[in-house]
N, C-alpha and C positions, 0 to 999 in steps of 0.2 A: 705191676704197672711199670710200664717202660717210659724216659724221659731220655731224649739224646742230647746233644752238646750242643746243638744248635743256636744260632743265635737269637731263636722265634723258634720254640718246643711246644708242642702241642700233646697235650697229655688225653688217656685212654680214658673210656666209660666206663663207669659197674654197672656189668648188667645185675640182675636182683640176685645174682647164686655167682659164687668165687668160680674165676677162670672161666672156660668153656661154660659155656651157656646150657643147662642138660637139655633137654630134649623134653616137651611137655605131653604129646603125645606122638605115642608110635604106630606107624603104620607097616603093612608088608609091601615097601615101596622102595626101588632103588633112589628113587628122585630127594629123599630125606636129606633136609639139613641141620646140622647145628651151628646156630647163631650166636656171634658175640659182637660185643663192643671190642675195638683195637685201637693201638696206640702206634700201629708199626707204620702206619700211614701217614705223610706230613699234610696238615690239617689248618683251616684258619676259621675265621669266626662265622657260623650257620653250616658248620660240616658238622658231620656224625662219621666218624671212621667206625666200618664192619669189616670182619674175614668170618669164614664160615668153612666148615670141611668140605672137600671137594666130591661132588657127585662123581661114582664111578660111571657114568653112562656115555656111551662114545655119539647118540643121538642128539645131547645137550648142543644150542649154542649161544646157553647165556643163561642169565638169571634175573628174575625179578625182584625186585625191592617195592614192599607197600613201606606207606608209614601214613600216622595219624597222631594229633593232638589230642582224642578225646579216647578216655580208657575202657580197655571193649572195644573201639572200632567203632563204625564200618571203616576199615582200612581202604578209604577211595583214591587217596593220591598215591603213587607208581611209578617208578623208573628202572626201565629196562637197561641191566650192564651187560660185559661179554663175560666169558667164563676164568675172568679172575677171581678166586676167592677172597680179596683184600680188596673191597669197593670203599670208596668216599661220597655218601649222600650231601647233595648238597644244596645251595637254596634255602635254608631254612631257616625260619625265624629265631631273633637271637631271645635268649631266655624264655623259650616255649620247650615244655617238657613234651618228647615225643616217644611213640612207642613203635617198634620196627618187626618185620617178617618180612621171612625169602622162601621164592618157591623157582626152583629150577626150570624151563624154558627148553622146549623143542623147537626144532627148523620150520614146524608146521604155526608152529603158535604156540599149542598146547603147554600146558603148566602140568606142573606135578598135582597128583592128587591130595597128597600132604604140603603144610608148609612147614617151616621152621617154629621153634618156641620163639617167643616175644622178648626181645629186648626194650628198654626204655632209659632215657636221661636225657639229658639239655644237650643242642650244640654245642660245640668248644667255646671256650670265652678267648678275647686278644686282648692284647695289652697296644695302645698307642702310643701315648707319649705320659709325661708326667710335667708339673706346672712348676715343678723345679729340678731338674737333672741332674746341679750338684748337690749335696749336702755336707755340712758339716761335721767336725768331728767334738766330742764330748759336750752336747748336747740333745733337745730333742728338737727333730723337724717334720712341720705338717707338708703334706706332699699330698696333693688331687692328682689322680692318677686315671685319664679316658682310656676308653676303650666299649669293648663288645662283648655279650656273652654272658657278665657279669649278675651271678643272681645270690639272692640275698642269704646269706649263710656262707658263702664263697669264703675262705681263707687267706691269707697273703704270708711266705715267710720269704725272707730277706738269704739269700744264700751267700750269707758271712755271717761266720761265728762273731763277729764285734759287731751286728747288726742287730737290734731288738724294736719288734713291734710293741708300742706302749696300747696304741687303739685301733680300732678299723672299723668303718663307717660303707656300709654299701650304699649308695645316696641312690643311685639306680640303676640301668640294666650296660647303663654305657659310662659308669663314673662310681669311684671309689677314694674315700679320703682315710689316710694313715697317716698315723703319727711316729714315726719310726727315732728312737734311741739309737745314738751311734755315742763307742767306748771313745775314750780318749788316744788309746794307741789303734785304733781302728786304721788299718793300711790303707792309705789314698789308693783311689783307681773304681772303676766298677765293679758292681757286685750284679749275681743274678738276682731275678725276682720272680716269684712264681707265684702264681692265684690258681685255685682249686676251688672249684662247685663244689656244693654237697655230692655230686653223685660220683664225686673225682673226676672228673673232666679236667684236665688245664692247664695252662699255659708259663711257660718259663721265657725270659726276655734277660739277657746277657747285658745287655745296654740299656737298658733304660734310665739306670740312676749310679752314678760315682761318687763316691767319699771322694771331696779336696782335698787342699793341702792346709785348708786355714781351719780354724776350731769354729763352730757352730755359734751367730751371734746368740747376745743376749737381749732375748724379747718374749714380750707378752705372746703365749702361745695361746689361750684361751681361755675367758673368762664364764663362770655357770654360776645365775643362769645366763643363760645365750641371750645375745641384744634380739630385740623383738618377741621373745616368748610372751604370752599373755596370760597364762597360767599357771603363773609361778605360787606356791603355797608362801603366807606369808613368815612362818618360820623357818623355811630356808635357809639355810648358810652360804654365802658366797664365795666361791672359791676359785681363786687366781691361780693360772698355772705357768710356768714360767717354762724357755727352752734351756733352762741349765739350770744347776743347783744353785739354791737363793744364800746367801748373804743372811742369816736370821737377824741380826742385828739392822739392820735396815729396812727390815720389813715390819714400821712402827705406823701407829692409827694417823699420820699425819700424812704417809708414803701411801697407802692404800686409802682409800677412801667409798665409802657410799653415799650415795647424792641423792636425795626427793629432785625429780625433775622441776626447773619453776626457780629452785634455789643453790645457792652456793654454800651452804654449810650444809658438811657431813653427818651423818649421824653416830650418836654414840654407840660404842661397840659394849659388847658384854664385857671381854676380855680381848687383850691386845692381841693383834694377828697370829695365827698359831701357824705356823711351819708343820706338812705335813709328814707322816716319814719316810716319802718320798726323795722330798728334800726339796724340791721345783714346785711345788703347790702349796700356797695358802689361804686359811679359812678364815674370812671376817663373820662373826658373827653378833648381831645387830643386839642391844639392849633390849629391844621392846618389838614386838612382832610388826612385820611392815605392814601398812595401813591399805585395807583391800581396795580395790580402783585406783591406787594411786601408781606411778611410773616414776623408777629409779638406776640410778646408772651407775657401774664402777668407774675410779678415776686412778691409776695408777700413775705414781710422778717421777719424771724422770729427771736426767742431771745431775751436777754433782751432788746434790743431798736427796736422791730420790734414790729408788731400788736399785740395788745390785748383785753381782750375780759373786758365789763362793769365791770365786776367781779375781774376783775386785772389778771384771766389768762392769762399768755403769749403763744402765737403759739409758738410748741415750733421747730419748723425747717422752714426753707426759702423752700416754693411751688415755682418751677417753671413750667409753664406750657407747657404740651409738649403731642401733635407734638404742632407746629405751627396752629396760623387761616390766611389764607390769602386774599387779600381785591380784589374785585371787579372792576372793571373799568367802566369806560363811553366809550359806543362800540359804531357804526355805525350798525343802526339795516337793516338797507336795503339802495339800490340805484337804482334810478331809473329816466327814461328820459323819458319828456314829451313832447308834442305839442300842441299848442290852439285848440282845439275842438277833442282832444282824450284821451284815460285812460292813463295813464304813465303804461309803461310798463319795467320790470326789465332791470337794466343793465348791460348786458354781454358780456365780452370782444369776446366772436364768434359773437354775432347778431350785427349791423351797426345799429347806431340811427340816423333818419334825424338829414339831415343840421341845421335845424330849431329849434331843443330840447334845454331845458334847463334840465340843469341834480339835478338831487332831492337827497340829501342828508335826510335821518332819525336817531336820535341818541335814546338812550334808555334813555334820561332823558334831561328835558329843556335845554339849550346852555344859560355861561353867553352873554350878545349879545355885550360887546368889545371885546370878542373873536372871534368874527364870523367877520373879518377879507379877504381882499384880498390877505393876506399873508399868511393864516391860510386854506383857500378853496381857490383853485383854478384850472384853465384846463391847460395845459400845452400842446404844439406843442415842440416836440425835435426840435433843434438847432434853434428853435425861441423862446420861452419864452412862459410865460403865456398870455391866450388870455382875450382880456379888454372887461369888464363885463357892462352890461348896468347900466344907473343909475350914482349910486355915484360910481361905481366900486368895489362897496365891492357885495358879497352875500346877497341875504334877508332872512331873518326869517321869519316862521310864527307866527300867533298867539301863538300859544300853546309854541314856542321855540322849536319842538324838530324835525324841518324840517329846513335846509338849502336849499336855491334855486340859483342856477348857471344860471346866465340868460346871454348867452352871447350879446356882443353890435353887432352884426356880424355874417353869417353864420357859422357855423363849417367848415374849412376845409376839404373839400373830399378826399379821396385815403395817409391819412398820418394816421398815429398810434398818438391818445391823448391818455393823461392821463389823470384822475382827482385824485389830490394829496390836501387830509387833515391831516396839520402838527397837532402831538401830543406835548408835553413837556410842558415843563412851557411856552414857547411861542407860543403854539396852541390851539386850541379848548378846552373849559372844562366846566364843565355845571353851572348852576345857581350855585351850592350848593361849587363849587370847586373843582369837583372832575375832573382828567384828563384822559384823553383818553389814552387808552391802552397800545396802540403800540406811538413809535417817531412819526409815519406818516403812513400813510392810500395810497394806489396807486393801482388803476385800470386802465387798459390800455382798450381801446377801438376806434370804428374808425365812419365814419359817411359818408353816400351819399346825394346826392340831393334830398332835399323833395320830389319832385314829384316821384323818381324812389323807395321811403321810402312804401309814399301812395299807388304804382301801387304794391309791394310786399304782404303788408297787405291787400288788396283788393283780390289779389289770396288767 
């Protein structure tokens, strides 16, 4: 693969087989080409650089180029070039995977009867600008970096040895966010940057980003989970990361903080903030699982008795984070009523489950099993009460914990409206890990006939 010094490099395709392209099929034809991908071409974002061996034929006055997005062809889009063997396609959609073929061209029209083996990869990607140009030195800095071309598996290295990527985020086909570590003796001045497709395509930019002459402040680089997620699991651990190495001494349950939205007092942590071994990252994590629907924020404090950075910098303002993330629940993933010697079938309050069914409870994560309770699951008859369960009268669990089983001791009543009612709250259902069920209580209403009239229905 070739890269020049340019100050905007535009890097070479693989085609599917190293180098030269082989040849997929041969014919007895001087008009035969072999096709590649090239990088000797200067190139920008929806080009495809080709060279190809040169047809000995003195009749040629030029060559065809098909290409297509869809693999197999029909190769219907074409453009006619002159008899250079080094062409640039171009036009092309940016992060649309294409597949390529050349057939050599006479004065009269006529094409060769063979064409070339098939190449395939992305346009080159570009590089525009970036949403911060300087950077700092001995810490880390997040940098949004636009551009074209860019598809997801793409690569980014930083061309200085005192440059390190910590993360890289392809957000989409024209924007990319990195978090690049820069050393403390890192030499002011620009460095190069280069991005790279999966298929090796890309692009090097001399200018885009320069190490200053000042050290990297100290700030909240980003907090997980991210403001706004809605599906955050509620034993989660929070974790703060910071652009320079932290201060551990500072980093106390007072400095960091977790908030229930609504209110001003933090919640209790397990254990005081842990410093990761990173050294710029640390993990709050909570005493008691966070409570599912609810919405909570970090508050990290700045000033002189708030965080600081190993260096003695102090943050110098309180981050509080905003919107909200909010947490997850243990939900009832399906329901369903079964009979000895048939599949369970969902349950729904219009369809009538035999007298016979024991009704299936599923939840989206193991049940602790002193929760799983006759008081917690159970069927209900209005103006009579709950119906008594075989066994010990509680529900069963399965293996796995994340099925309840309703077995009653007794037929289901015919021609009345049941319910099946699972209570939520600190008094109901919640899983191994702690976490509680969504809603107060869970209530289906449904009804049941005589087995036999159950069986003669599903037999029709």
């Amino acid at each position: 693969m070739m890269k020049t010094t340019s100050s905007r490099s535009p890097g070479s395709f693989a085609s599917r087989l190293p180098g030269k392209a082989r040849i997929l099929r041969r014919l007895a034809s001087p008009l035969l080409l072999a096709l590649s991908l090239s990088g000797i071409l200067p190139s920008l974002a929806g080009e495809m650089n080709l060279s190809w061996d040169p047809v000995p034929d003195q009749g040629l006055t030029g060559y065809r180029i098909f290409y297509t997005d869809a693999p197999g062809g029909p190769f219907d889009n074409f453009v006619d070039v002159d008899l250079s063997p080094q062409q640039t396609l171009a036009g092309l959609a940016d992060c649309t995977y294409y597949y390529v073929s050349v057939r050599s061209r006479r004065a009269d029209g006529t094409l060769s009867a063979g064409s070339s083996n098939i190449v395939e990869g992305f346009p080159h990607p570009e590089l525009y600008s970036a949403s911060l140009p300087t950077i700092g030195r001995g810490g880390t800095t997040r940098v949004a970096v636009s551009g074209s071309g860019i598809v997801p598996g793409a690569i980014l290295e930083p061309g200085s040895s005192r440059v390190f990527v910590r993360s890289l985020s392809v957000e989409s086909c024209d924007r990319l966010t990195v978090d690049l570590d820069v050393a403390e003796d890192a030499p002011p001045g620009p460095f190069p940057l280069t991005v790279t497709n999966p298929d090796h395509g890309f692009i090097t930019r001399e200018d885009l980003l320069r190490i200053g002459e000042q050290p990297a402040p100290f700030e909240v680089l980003s907090v997980s989970p991210v403001a706004g997620d809605r599906t955050v699991d509620p034993v989660t651990p929070i974790r703060i990361t910071f652009t320079r190495l932290v201060d551990a001494e500072s980093m106390t349950a007072s400095v960091l903080q977790l908030i229930p939205s609504g209110s001003s007092r933090p919640l209790a942590l397990d254990a005081p903030p842990l410093v990761e071994g990173s050294g710029s990252s640390v993990s709050l994590i909570p005493a008691a699982p966070l409570l599912p629907g609810r919405s909570y924020f970090a508050r990290i404090k700045g000033g002189p008795n708030g965080a600081r950075a190993a260096s003695g910098a102090a943050l110098l303002r309180t981050v509080t984070q905003a919107p909200t993330f909010s947490v997850r629940s243990l939900f009832v993933q399906s329901l369903h009523a079964a009979t000895d010697g048939s599949n369970p079938e969902e349950l729904a309050g219009a369809e009538p489950v035999a007298a016979d069914s024991r009704i299936l409870a599923t939840f989206s994560e193991p049940l602790d099993p002193a929760t799983v309770t006759a008081a917690s699951a159970r069927i209900l008859v209005p103006d009579r009460g709950p119906i008594r369960l075989s066994g010990s009268g509680n529900p069963m669990l399965s293996e796995d914990g994340q099925t309840i089983a309703l077995v009653p001791g007794e037929p289901l009543p015919t021609g009345k409206t049941l319910v099946l009612q699972i209570r939520g709250g600190a008094g109901g259902v919640r899983s191994a890990r702690g976490v509680l069920l969504g809603s107060r209580r869970v209530r289906v209403r449904f009804s049941a006939v005589p087995a036999a009239l159950q069986s003669l229905a599903a037999a029709e």
